[in-house]
C-alpha positions in Angstrom: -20.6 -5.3 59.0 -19.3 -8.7 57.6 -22.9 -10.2 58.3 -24.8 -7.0 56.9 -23.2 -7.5 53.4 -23.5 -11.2 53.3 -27.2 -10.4 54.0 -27.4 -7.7 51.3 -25.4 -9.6 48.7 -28.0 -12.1 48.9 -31.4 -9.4 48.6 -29.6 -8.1 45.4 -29.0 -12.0 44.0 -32.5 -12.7 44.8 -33.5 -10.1 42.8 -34.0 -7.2 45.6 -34.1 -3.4 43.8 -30.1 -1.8 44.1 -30.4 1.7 45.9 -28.1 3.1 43.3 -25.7 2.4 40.2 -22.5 0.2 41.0 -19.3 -0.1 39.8 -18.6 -3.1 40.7 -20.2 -6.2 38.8 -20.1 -8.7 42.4 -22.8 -8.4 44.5 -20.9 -8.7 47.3 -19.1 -5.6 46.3 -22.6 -3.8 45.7 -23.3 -4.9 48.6 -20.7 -2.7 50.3 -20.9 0.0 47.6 -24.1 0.4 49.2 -23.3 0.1 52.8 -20.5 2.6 52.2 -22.7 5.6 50.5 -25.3 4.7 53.6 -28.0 3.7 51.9 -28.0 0.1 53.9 -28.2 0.1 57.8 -28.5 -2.7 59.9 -32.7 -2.9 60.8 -33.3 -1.8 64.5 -35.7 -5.0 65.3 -34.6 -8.1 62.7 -37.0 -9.9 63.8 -40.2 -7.5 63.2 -37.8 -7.2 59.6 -38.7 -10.7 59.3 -42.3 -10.5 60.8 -43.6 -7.6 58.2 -42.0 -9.9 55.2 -43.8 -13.2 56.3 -46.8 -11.0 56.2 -46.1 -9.5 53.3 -45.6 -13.3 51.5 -48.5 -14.7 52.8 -50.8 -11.6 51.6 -49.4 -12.1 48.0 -49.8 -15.9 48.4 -53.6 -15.5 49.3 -53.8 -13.3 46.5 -53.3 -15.9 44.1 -54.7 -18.2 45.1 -58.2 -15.7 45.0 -57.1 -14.7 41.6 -56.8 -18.3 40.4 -60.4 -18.9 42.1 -61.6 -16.7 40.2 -60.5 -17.8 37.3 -62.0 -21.0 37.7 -65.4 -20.0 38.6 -64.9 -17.7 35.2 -64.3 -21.2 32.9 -66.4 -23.1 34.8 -69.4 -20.2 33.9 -68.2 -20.0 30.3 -68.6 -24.1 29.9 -71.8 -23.7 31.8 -73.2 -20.9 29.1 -71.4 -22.6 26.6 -72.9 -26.1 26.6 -76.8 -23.9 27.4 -76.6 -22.8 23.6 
């Protein structure tokens, strides 16, 4: 249980969404707030946990960086129109 609100504590420091309202200000106190009203289990394969969020943060990298591509080829058309005038 120790391990599952050190883990928790840290989601809600990095920024991860609470799963209700505390009263407590610490995370590690939200942390068990949250394990105590159930709404924080410990994940039945960590590992595929981890997999799926690996995924997850190299889909959103590659997004970017397609975005930002984008982008550029945008300027790089404008100054190209630009300099035809």
């Amino acid at each position: 249980m120790v391990i599952l609100e050190a883990k928790r504590a840290h989601e809600l420091e990095s920024g991860a969404v609470p799963t209700q309202e505390f009263q407590s200000v610490k995370s590690t106190l939200q942390a068990l707030e949250e394990i105590e009203s159930g709404n924080v289990v410990v994940h039945p394969d960590p590992e595929a946990k981890r997999e799926a969020l690996r995924r997850r943060i190299e889909a959103e990298r590659i997004r970017k960086e397609e975005e930002e591509r984008k982008i550029k080829e945008q300027i790089a058309k404008e100054k190209e129109d630009g300099e035809k005038i």
